[in-house]
N, CA, C and O atoms as a GROMACS GRO file, in nm:
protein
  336
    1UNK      N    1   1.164  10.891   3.324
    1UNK     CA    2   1.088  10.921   3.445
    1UNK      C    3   1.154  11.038   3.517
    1UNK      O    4   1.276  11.036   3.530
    2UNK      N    5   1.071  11.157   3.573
    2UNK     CA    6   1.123  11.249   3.637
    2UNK      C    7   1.166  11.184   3.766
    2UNK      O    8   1.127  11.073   3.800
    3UNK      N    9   1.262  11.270   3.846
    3UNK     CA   10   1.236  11.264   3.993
    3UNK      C   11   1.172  11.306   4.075
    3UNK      O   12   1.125  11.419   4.063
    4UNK      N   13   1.146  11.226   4.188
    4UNK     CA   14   1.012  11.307   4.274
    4UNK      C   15   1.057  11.375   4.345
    4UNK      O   16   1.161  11.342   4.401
    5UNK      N   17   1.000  11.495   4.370
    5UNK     CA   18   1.009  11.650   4.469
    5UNK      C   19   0.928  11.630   4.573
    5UNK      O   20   0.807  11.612   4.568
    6UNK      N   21   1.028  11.634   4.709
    6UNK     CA   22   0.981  11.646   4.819
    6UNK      C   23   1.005  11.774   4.856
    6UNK      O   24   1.114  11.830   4.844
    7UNK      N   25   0.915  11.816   4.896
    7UNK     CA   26   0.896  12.004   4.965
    7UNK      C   27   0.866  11.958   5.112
    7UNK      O   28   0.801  11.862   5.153
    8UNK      N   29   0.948  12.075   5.191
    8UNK     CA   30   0.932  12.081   5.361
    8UNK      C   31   0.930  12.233   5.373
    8UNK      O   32   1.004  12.320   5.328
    9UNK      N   33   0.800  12.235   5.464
    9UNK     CA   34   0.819  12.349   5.480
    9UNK      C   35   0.851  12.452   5.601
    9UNK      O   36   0.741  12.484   5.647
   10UNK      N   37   0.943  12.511   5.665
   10UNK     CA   38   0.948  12.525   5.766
   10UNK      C   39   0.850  12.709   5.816
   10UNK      O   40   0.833  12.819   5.763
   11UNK      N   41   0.822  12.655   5.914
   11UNK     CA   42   0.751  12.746   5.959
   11UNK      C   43   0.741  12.811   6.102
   11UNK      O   44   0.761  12.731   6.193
   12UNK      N   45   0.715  12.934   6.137
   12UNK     CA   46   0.702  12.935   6.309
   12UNK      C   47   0.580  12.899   6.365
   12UNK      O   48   0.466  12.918   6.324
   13UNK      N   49   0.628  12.840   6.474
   13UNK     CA   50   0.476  12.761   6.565
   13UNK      C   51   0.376  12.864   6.587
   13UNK      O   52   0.270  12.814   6.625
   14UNK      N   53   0.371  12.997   6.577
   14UNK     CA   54   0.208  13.073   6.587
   14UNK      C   55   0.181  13.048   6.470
   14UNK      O   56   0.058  13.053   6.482
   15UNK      N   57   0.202  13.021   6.347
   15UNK     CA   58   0.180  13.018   6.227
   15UNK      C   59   0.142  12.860   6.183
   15UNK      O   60   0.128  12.813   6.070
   16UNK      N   61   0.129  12.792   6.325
   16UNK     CA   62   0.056  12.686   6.256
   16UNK      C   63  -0.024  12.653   6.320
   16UNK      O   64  -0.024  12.692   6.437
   17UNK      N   65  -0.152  12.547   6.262
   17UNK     CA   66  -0.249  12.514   6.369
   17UNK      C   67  -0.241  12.457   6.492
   17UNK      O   68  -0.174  12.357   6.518
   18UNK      N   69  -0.304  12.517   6.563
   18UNK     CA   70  -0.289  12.472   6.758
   18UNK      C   71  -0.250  12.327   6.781
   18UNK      O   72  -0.313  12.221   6.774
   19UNK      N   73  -0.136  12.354   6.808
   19UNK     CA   74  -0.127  12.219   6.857
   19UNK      C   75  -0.018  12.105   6.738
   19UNK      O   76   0.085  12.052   6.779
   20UNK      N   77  -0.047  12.095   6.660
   20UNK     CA   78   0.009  12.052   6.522
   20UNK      C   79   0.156  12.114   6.473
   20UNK      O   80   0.161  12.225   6.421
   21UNK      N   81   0.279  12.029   6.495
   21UNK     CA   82   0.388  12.104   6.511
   21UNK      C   83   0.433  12.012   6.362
   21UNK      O   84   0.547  12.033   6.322
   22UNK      N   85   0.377  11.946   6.310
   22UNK     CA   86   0.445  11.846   6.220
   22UNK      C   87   0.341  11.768   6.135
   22UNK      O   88   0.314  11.658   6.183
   23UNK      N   89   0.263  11.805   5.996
   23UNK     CA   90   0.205  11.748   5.944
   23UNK      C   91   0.201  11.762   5.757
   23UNK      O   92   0.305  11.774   5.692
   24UNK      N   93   0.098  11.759   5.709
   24UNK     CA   94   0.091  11.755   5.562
   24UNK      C   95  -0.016  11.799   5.499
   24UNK      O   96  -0.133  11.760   5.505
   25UNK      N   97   0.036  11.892   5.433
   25UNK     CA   98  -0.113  11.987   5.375
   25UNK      C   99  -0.037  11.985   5.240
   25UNK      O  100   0.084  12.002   5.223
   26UNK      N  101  -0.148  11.958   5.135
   26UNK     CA  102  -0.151  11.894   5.000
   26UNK      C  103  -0.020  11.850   4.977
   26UNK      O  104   0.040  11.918   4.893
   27UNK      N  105   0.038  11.764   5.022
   27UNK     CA  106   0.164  11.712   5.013
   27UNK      C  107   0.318  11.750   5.023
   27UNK      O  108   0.421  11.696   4.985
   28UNK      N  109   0.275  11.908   5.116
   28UNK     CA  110   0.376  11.970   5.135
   28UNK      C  111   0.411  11.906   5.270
   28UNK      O  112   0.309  11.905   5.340
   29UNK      N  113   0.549  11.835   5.351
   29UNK     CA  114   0.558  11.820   5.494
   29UNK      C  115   0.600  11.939   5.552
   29UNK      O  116   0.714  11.986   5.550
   30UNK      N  117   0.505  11.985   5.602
   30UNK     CA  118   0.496  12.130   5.752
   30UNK      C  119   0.557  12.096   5.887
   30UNK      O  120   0.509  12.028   5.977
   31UNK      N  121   0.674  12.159   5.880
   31UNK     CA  122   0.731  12.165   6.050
   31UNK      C  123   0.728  12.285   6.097
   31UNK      O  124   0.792  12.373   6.039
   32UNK      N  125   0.666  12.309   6.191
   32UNK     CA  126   0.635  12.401   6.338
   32UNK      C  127   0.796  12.416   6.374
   32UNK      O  128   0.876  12.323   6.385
   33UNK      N  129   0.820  12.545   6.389
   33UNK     CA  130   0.965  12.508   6.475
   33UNK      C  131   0.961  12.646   6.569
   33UNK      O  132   0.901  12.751   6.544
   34UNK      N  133   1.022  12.622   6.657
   34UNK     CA  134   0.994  12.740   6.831
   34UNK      C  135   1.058  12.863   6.730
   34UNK      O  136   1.119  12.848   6.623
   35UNK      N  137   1.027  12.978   6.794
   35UNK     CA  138   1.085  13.103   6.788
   35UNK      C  139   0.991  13.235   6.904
   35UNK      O  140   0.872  13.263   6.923
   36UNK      N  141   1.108  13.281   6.950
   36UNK     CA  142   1.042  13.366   6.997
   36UNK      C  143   0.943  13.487   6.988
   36UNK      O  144   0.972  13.565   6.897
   37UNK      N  145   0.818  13.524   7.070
   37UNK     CA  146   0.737  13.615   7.031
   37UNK      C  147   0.797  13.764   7.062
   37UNK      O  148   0.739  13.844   7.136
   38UNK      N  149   0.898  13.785   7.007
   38UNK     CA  150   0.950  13.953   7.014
   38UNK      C  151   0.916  14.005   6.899
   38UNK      O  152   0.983  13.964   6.804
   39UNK      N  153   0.832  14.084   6.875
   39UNK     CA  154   0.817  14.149   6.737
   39UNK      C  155   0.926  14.221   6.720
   39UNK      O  156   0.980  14.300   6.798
   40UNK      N  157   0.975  14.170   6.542
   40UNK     CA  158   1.096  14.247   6.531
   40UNK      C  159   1.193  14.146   6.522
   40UNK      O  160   1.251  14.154   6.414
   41UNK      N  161   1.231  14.062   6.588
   41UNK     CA  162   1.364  13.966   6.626
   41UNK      C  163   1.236  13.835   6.560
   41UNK      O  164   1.210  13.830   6.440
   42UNK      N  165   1.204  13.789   6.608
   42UNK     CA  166   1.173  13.659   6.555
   42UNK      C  167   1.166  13.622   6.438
   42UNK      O  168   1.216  13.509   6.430
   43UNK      N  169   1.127  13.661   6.334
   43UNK     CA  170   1.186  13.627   6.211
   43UNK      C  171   1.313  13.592   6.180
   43UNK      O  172   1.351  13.487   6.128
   44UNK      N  173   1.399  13.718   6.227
   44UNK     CA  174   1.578  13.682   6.194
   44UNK      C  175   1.583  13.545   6.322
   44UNK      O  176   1.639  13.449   6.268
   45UNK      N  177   1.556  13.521   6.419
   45UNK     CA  178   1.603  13.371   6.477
   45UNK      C  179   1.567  13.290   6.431
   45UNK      O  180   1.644  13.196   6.413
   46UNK      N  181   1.389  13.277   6.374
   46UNK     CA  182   1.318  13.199   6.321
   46UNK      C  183   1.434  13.137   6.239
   46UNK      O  184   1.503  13.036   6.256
   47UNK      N  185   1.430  13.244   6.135
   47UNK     CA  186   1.532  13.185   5.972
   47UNK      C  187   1.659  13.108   6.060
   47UNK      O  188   1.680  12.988   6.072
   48UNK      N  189   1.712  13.192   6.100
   48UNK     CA  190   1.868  13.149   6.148
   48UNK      C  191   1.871  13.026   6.179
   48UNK      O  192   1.939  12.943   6.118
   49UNK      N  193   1.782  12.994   6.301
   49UNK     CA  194   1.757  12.861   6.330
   49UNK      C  195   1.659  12.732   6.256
   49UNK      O  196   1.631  12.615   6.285
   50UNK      N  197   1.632  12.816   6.160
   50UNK     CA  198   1.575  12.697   6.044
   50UNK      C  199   1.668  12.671   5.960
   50UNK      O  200   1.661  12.564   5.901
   51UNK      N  201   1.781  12.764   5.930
   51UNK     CA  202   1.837  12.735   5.825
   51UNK      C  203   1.963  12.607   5.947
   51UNK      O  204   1.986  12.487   5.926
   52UNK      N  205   1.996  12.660   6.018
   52UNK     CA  206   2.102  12.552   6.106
   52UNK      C  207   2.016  12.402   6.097
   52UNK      O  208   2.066  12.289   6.091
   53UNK      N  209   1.873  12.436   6.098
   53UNK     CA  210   1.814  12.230   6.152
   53UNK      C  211   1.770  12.238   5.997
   53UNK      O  212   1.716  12.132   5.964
   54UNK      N  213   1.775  12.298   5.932
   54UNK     CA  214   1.736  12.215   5.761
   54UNK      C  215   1.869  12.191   5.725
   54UNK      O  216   1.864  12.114   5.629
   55UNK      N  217   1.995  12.220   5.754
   55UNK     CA  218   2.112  12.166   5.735
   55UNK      C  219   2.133  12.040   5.841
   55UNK      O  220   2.150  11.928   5.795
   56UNK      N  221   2.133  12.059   5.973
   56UNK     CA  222   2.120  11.939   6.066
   56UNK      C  223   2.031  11.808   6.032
   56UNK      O  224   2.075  11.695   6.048
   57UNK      N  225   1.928  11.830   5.994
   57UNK     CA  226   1.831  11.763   5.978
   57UNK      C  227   1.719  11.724   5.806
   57UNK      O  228   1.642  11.631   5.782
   58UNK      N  229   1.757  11.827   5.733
   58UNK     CA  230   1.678  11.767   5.602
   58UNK      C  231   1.816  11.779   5.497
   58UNK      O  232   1.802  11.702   5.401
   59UNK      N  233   1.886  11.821   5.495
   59UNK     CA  234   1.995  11.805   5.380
   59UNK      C  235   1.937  11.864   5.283
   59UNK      O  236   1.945  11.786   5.188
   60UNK      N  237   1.863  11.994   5.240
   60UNK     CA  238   1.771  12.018   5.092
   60UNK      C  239   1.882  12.055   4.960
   60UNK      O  240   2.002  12.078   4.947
   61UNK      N  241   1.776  12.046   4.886
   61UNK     CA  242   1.890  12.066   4.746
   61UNK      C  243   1.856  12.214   4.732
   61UNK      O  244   1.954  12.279   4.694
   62UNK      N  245   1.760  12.276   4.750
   62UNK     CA  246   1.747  12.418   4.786
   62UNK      C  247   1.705  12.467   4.864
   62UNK      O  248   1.647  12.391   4.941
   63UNK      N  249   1.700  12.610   4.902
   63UNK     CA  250   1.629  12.663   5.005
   63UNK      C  251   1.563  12.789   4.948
   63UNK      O  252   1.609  12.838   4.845
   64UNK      N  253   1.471  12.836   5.001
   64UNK     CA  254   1.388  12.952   4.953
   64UNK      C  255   1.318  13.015   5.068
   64UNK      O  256   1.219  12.981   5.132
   65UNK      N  257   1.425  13.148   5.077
   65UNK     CA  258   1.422  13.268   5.173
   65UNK      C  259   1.316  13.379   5.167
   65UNK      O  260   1.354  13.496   5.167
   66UNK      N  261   1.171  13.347   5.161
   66UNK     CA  262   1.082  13.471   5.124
   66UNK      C  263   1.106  13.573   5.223
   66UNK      O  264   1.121  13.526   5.336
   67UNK      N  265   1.112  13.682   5.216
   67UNK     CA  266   1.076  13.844   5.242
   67UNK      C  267   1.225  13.881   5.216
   67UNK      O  268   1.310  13.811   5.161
   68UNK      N  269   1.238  14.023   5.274
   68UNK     CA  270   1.342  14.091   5.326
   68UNK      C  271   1.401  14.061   5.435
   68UNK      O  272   1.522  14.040   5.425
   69UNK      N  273   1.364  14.055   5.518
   69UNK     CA  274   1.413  13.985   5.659
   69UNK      C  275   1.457  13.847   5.638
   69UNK      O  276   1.568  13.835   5.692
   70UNK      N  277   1.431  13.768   5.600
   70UNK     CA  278   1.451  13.615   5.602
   70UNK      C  279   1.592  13.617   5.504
   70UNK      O  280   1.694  13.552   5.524
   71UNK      N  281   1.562  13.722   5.380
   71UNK     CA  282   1.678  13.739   5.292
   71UNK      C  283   1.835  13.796   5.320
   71UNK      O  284   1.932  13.795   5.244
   72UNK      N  285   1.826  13.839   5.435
   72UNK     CA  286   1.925  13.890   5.488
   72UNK      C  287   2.004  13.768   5.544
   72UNK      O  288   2.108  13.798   5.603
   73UNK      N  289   1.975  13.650   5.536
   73UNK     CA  290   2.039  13.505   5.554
   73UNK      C  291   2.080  13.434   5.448
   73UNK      O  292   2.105  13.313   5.440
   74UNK      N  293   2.085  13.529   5.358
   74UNK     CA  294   2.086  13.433   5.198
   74UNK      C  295   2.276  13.412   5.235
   74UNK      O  296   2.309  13.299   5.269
   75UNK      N  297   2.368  13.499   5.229
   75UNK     CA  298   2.500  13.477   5.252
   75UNK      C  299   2.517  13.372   5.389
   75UNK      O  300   2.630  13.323   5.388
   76UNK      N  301   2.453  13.336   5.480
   76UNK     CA  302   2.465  13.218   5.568
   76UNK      C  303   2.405  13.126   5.490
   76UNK      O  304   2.474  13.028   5.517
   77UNK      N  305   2.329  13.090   5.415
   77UNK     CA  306   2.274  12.974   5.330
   77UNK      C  307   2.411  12.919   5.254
   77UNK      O  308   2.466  12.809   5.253
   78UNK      N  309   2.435  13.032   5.198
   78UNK     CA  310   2.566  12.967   5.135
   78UNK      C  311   2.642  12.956   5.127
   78UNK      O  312   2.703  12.915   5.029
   79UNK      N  313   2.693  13.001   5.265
   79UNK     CA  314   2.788  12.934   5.369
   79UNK      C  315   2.753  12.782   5.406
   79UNK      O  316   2.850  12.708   5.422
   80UNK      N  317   2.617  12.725   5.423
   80UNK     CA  318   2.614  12.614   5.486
   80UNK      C  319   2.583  12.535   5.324
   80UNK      O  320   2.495  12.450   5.323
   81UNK      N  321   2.633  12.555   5.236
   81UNK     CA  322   2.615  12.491   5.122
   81UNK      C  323   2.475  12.524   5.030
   81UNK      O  324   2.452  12.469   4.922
   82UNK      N  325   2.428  12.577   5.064
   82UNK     CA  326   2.265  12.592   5.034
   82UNK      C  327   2.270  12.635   4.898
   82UNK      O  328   2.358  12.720   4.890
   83UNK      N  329   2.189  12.605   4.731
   83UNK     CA  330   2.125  12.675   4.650
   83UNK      C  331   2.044  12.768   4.684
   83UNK      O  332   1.943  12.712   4.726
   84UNK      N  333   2.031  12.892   4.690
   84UNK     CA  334   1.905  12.950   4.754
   84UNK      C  335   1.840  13.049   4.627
   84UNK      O  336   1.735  13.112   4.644
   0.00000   0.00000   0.00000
């Protein structure tokens, strides 16, 4: 028997539906998490502070940094133990 894969996905709150900070779309669990609206900066806090509460709070066996911007956190990932 395989093991089962749980996926979380973190995301910024304009990027999710109104209102809905925490739910499940095709079996992925979606968390809303604050970041500020500065174009430019919010991405790098976004990540920063997702990667601190997915260590605080989900323990993952990996992490996966899409763009350029978000990638510029890959050396703090694995600092906080992260596969990335």
């Amino acid at each position: 028997a395989s093991p089962s894969t749980e996926i979380t996905l973190l995301i910024r709150r304009g990027y999710a539906e109104r209102g809905r900070f925490r739910y499940r779309y095709r079996g992925v669990d979606v968390r809303a998490l604050r970041a500020p609206l500065i174009w430019g900066v919010d991405t790098l806090i976004h990540t920063f502070w997702a990667l601190v509460y997915a260590r605080a709070a989900l323990a993952p066996d990996l992490v996966h940094l899409h763009g350029i911007g978000p990638g510029f956190f890959a050396p703090f990932a694995k600092l906080l133990g992260f596969a990335t």
